[in-house]
N, C-alpha and C positions, 0 to 999 in steps of 0.2 A: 243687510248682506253680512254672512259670517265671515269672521277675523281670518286669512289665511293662514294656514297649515305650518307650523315652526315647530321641528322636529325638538326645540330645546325646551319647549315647554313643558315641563316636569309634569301637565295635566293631561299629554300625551303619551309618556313615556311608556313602556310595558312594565310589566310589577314581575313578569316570568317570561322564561324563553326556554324553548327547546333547545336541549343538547348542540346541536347541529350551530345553532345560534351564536350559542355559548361560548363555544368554541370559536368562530368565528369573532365574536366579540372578546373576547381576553387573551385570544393567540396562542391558547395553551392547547395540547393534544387532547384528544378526546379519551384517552386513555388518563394522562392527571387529571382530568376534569374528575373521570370515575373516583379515583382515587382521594380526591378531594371533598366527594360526596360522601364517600363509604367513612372517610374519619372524621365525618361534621362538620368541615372546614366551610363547604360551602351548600348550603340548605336548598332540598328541593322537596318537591311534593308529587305524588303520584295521582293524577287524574285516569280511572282507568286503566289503560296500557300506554298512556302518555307519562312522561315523566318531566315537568317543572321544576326550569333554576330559576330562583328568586331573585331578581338582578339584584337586590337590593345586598344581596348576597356576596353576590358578583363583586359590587363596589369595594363594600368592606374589605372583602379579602382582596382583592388589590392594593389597597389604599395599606392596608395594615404591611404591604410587603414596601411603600416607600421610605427611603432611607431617612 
């Protein structure tokens, strides 16, 4: 029987998230989010007309804004 579902396992986690996500996960407007991508702050990638943020991204620049 496979191990139940535990959202904390880092072998679960997403590596990218859509905008919409993103946003919802770091609580910042979607508008800084833009502005955070366009000066490299936080790294995505273009799939097609999809556009991925790297959580891994995400983290960092969170992490690098605690005091």
């Amino acid at each position: 029987m496979p191990a139940p579902s535990n959202s904390s396992d880092p072998r679960l986690d997403p590596i990218s998230v859509r905008i919409p996500e993103a946003v919802r996960l770091t609580g910042l407007s979607r508008s800084r989010l833009y502005e955070l991508m366009k000066s490299g702050e936080v790294e995505f990638v273009k799939v097609g007309s999809s556009t991925l943020i790297l959580v891994e991204s995400l983290r960092a620049f969170i992490q690098s804004r605690r005091p």
